[in-house]
C-alpha positions as CSV (number, residue, x, y, z in Angstrom):
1,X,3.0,-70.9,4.3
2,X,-0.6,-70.4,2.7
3,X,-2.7,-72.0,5.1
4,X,-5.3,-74.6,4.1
5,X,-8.3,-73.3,1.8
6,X,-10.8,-72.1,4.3
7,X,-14.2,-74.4,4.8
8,X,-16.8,-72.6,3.6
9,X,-20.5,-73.0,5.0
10,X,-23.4,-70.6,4.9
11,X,-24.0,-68.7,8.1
12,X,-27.2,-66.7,9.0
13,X,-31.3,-67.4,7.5
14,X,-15.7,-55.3,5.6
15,X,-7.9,-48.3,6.7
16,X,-7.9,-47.3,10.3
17,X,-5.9,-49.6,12.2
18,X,-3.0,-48.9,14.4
19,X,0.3,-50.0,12.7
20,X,2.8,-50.5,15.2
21,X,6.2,-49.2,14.9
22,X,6.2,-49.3,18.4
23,X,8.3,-51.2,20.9
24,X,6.9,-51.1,24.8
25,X,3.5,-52.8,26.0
26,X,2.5,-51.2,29.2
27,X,-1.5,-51.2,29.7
28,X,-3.6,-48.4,29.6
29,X,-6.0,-48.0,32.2
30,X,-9.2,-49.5,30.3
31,X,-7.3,-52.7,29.5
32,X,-7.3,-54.1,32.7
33,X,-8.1,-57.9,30.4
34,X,-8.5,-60.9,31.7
35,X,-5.3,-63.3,32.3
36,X,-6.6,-65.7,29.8
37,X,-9.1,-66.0,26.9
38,X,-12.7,-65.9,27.7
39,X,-16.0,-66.9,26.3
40,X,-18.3,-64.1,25.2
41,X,-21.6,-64.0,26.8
42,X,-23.7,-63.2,24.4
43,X,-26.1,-62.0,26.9
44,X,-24.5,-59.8,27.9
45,X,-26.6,-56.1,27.6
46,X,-24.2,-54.6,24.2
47,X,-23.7,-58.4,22.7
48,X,-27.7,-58.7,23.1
49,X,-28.3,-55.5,22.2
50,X,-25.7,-55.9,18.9
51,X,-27.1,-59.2,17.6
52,X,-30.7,-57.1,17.6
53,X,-29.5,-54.4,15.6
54,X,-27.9,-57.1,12.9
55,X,-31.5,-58.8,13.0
56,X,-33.3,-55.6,12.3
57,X,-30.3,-54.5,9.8
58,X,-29.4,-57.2,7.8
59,X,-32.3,-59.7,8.2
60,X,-29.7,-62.3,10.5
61,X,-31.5,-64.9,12.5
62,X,-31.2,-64.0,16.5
63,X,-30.4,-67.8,17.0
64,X,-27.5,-68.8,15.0
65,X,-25.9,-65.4,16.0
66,X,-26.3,-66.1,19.6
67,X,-24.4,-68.9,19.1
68,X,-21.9,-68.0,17.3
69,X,-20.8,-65.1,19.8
70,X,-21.1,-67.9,22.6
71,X,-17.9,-69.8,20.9
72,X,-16.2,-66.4,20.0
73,X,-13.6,-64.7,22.9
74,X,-12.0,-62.1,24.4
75,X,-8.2,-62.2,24.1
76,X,-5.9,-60.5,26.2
77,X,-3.2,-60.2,24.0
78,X,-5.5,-58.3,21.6
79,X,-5.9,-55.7,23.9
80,X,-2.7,-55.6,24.7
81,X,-1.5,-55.6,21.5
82,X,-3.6,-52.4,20.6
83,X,-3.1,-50.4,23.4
84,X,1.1,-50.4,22.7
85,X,1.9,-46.6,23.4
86,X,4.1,-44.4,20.7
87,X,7.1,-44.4,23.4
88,X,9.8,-44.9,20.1
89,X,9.5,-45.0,16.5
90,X,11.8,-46.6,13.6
91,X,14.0,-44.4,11.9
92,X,13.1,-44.6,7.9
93,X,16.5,-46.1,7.2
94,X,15.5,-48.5,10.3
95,X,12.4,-49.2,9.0
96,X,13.3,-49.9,5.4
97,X,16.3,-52.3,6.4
98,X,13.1,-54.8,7.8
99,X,11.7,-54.9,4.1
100,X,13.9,-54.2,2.2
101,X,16.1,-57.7,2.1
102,X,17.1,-59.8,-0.3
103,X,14.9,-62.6,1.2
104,X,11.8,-60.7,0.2
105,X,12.7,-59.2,-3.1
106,X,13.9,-62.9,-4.3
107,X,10.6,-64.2,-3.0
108,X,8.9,-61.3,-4.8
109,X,10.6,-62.2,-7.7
110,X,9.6,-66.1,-7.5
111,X,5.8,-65.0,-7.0
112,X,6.1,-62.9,-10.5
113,X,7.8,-65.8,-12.6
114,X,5.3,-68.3,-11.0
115,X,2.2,-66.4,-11.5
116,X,3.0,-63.8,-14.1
117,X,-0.5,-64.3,-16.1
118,X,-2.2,-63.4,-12.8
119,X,-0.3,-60.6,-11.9
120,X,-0.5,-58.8,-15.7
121,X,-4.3,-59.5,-15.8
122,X,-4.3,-57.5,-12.6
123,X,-2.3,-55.0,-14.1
124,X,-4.2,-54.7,-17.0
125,X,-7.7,-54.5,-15.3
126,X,-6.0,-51.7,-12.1
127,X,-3.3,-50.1,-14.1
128,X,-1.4,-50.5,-11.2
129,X,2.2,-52.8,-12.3
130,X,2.6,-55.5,-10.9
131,X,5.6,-54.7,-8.6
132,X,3.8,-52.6,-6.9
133,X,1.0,-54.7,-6.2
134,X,3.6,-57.7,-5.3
135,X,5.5,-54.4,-3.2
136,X,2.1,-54.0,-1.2
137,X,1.9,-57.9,-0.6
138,X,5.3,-58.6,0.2
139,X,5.4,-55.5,3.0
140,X,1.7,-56.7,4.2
141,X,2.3,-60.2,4.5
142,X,6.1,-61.7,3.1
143,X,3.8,-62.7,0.2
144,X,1.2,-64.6,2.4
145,X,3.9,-66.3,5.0
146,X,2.4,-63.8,7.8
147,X,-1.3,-63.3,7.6
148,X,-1.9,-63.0,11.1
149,X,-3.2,-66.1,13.6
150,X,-6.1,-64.6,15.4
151,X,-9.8,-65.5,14.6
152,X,-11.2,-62.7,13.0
153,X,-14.6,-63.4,14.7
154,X,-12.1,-63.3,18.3
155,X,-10.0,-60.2,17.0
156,X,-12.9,-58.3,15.6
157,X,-15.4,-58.8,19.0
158,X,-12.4,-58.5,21.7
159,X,-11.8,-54.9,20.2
160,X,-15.9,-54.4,19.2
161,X,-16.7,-55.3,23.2
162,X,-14.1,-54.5,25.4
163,X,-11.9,-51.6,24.0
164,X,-14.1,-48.7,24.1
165,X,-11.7,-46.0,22.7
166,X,-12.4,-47.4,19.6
167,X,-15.5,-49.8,19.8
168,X,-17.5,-47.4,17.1
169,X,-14.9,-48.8,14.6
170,X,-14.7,-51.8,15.5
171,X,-18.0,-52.8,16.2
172,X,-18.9,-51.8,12.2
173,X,-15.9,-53.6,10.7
174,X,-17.3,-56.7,13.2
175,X,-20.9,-55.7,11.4
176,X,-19.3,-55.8,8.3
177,X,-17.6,-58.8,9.0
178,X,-20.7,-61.1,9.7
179,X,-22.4,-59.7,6.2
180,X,-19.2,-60.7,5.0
181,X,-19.5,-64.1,5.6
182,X,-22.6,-64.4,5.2
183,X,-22.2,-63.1,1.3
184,X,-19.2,-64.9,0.6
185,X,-20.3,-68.3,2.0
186,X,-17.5,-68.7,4.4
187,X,-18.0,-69.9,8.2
188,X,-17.0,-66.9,10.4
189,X,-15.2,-69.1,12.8
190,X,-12.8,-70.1,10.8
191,X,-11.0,-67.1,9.0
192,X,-8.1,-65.9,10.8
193,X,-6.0,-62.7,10.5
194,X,-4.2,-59.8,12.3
195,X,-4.9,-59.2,16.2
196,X,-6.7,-56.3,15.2
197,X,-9.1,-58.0,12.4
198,X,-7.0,-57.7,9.1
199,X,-7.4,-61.0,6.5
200,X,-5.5,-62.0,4.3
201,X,-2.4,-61.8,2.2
202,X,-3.2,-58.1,1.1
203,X,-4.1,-57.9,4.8
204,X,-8.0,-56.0,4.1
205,X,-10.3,-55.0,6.7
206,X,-13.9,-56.7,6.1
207,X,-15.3,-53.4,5.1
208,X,-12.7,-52.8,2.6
209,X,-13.2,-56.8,1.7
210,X,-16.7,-55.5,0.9
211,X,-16.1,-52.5,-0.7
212,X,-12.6,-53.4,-3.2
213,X,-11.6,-57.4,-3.2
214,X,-12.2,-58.6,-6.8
215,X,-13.1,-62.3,-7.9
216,X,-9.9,-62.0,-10.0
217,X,-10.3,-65.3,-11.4
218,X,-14.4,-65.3,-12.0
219,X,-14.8,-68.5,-9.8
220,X,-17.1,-66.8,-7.8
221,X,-15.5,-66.4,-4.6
222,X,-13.7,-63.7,-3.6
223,X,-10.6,-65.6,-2.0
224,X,-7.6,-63.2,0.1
225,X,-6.2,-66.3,1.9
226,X,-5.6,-68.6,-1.2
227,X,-6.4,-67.3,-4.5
228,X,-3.4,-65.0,-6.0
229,X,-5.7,-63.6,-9.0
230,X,-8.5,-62.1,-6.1
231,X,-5.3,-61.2,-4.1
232,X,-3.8,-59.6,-7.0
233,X,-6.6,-58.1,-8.6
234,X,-7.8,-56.8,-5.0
235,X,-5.1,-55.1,-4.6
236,X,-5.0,-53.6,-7.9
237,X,-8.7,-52.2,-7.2
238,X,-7.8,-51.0,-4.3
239,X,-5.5,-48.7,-5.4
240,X,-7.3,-47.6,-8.6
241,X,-10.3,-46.6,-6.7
242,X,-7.9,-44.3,-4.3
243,X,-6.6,-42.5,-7.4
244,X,-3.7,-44.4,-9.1
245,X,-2.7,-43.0,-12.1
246,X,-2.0,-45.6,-14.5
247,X,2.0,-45.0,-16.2
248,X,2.5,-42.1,-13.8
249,X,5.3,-42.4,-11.3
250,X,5.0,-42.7,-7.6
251,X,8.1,-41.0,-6.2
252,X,11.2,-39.4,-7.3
253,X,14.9,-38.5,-5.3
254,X,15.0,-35.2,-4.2
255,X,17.4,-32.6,-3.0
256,X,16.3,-30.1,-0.2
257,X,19.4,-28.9,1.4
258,X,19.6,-25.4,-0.1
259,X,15.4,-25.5,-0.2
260,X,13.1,-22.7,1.5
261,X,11.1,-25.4,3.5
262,X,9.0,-22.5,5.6
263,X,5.2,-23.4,6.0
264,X,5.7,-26.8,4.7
265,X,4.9,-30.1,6.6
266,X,4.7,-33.9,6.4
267,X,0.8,-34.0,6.0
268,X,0.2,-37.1,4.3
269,X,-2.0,-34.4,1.4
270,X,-0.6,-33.4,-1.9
271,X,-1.0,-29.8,-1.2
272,X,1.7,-29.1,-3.3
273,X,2.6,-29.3,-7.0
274,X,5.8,-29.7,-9.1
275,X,5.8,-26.8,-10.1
276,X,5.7,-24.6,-6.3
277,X,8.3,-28.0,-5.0
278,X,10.9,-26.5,-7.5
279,X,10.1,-22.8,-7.1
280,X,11.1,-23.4,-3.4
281,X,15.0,-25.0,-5.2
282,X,13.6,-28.3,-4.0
283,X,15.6,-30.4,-7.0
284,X,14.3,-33.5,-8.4
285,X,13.2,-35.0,-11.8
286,X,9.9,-35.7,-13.1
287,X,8.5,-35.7,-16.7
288,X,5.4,-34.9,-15.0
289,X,3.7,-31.2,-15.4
290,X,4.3,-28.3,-13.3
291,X,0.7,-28.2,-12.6
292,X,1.0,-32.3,-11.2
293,X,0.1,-32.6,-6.9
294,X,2.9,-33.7,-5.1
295,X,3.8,-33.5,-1.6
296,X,7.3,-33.3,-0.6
297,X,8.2,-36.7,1.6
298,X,10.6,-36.3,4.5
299,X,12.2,-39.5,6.0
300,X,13.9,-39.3,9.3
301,X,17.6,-41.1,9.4
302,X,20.5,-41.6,11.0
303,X,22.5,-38.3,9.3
304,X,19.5,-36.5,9.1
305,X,16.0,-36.7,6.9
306,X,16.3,-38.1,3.5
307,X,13.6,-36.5,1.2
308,X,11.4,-37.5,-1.6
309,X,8.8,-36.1,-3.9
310,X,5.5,-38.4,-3.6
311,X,2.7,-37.7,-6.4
312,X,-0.5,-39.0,-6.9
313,X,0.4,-42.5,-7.3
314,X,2.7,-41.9,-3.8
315,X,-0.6,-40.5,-2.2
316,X,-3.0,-43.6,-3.3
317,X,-0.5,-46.4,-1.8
318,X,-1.1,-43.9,1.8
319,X,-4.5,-45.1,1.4
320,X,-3.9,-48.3,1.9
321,X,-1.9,-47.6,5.3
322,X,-1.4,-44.0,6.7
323,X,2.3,-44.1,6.5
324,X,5.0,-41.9,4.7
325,X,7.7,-44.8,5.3
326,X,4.8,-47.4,4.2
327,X,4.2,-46.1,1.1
328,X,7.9,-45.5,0.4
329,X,9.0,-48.9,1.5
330,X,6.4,-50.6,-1.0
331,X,7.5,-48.5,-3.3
332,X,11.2,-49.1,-3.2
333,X,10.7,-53.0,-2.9
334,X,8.7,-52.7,-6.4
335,X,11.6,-51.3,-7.6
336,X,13.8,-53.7,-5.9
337,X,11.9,-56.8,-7.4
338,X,11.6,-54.9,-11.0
339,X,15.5,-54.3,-10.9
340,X,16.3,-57.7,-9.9
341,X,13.9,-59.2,-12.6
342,X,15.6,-57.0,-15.4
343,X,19.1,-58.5,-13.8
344,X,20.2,-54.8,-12.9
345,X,21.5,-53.4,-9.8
346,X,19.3,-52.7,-7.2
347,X,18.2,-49.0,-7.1
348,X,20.5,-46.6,-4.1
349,X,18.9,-47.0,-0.2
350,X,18.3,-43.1,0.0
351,X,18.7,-39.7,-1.8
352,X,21.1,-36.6,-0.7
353,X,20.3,-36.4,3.1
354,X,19.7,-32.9,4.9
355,X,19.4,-31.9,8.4
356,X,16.5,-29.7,8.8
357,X,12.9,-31.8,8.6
358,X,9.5,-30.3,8.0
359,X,7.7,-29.9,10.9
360,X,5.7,-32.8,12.0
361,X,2.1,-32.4,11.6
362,X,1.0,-36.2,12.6
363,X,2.9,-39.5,13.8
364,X,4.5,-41.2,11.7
365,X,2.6,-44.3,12.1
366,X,-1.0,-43.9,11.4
367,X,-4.8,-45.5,10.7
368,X,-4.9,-48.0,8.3
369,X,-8.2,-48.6,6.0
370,X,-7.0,-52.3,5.4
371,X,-4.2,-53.6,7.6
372,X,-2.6,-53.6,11.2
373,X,0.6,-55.3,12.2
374,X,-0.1,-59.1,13.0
């Protein structure tokens, strides 16, 4: 459900967030929070000493900010919710099964019919398609059904205040937050979002709001929560300025199994090319040039690790979210919803498996520039 339009008030005289693919909650020992939610005090010495620097900054009144941080507050949960440990992490074929189902491709399929104009003016303006960009809002959000429920103001000054292993980040995407509202007219109690800050349906971080959502519709408002075309078009933006290629591919099948994999890894970097992925018998089909980047893709599953060739187009969508199985899952529910649009089969769940990975370089999970699980 799209939640209400948001109120929109003036106040005053926005990809790296955890994404959990993780399964236990123990504490760690700086989240020792509070067994229910608490006022801020905004006297408090880093509250005071915060609301100066947006004052000297920005130009904020002291005042108004004062009390606004007096009716913002601290949520456990949030810090709990954060602090989740990397004790066990989905499978790809685990992973994809939770997006990949015929519940979300039909409903990806009903957005495109309903609001096809908005989606090919998106297209038109990003070169993205538009099943990608309905791929990235249907994994972010089920196509706006799961934006989050957290304040951002709450979300964004729990983790800004009381989290300290990452209060540098935070405390700027709060910063950018407050600008944020201030520019875009909205009341900055009343957006909500992800536990760690996200908003939206495309799920953006307030400095990415700032830096890539598009007034899609030229209503003058830039509008994640309700308005598909700024959805759409955000999206779309966000994706060119990362390097999508427009008509290029993003991925392609591959076959490694009789591949020399040695000095390779799963760095999310296309430090390869097409043409050095082939000299090492690593099969796969591409009308793209030898010369192309590409990074070979390896996807952990129950036989063994499925593998994939991801160029530039693969890379851009890891901007969005840190994530080899991200980026592969929006891109195979593109494909889903473009298959089932065209009335053909959907395309296979995974290429020829093998059993020897790359060596990991990084989690699997990773620091998002826009989103964060709700």
């Amino acid at each position: 459900m799209i939640p209400e339009r948001l109120a929109r008030r003036a106040f005053g005289p926005s990809r790296r967030i955890f994404r959990a693919l993780l399964l236990t909650i123990p504490l760690a020992p700086w989240t020792v929070a509070p067994a229910a939610a608490q006022a801020f005090d905004p006297q408090r010495d880093d509250i005071a000493a915060f609301i100066a620097e947006l004052a000297q900054k920005h130009g904020f009144e002291p005042a108004p900010l004062t009390a606004l941080f007096a009716q913002a507050e601290s949520k456990p949960f949030i810090l709990q919710a954060i602090a989740k440990p990397a004790e066990r992490t989905l499978t790809w074929d685990e992973y994809r099964s939770k997006f990949l189902i015929e519940r979300r491709i039909s409903r990806g399929v009903e957005v495109h019919d309903q609001r096809q104009a908005e989606l090919e003016r998106a297209q038109a303006a990003s070169g993205v398609p538009a099943d990608i960009i309905l791929g990235i809002v249907g994994v972010e959000t089920f196509y706006g059904e799961n934006i989050g429920k957290h304040r951002v103001i709450d979300a964004l000054a729990t983790l800004a205040f009381d989290y300290p292993p990452r209060q540098k980040f935070f405390r700027n995407e709060l910063e950018q937050y407050l600008v944020m509202a201030r520019e875009e007219g909205i009341d900055p109690l009343v957006p909500v979002g992800s536990y760690a800050g996200a908003m939206g349906l495309p799920q953006f971080m307030p400095s990415s709001f700032r830096s890539y959502a598009v007034d899609g519709d030229a209503d003058g408002k830039r509008d994640l929560w309700n308005d598909w075309p700024d959805v759409f078009s955000s999206v779309g933006n966000y994706l060119k300025v990362h390097g999508w290629k427009a008509g290029e591919p993003v991925l392609a099948a591959a076959d490694a199994s009789n591949a020399n994999l040695a000095g390779l890894d799963d760095k999310l970097a296309l430090t390869e090319t097409v043409g050095s992925l082939r000299a090492r018998s690593v099969k796969f089909e591409t009308g793209l040039p030898s010369s192309a980047p590409a990074m070979l893709v390896a996807l952990k599953v129950a036989a063994g690790t499925e593998y994939r060739v991801g160029f530039t187009n693969f890379y851009a969508i890891t901007r969005y979210n840190r994530s080899h199985m991200y980026a592969s899952a929006v891109n195979d529910l593109a494909d889903a919803i473009a298959a089932t649009r065209a009335g053909l089969p959907l395309p296979a769940a995974s290429g020829p498996p093998a059993t020897a990975p790359l060596a990991p370089s990084e989690p699997v999970s990773g620091w998002s520039t826009t989103t964060s699980g709700t």
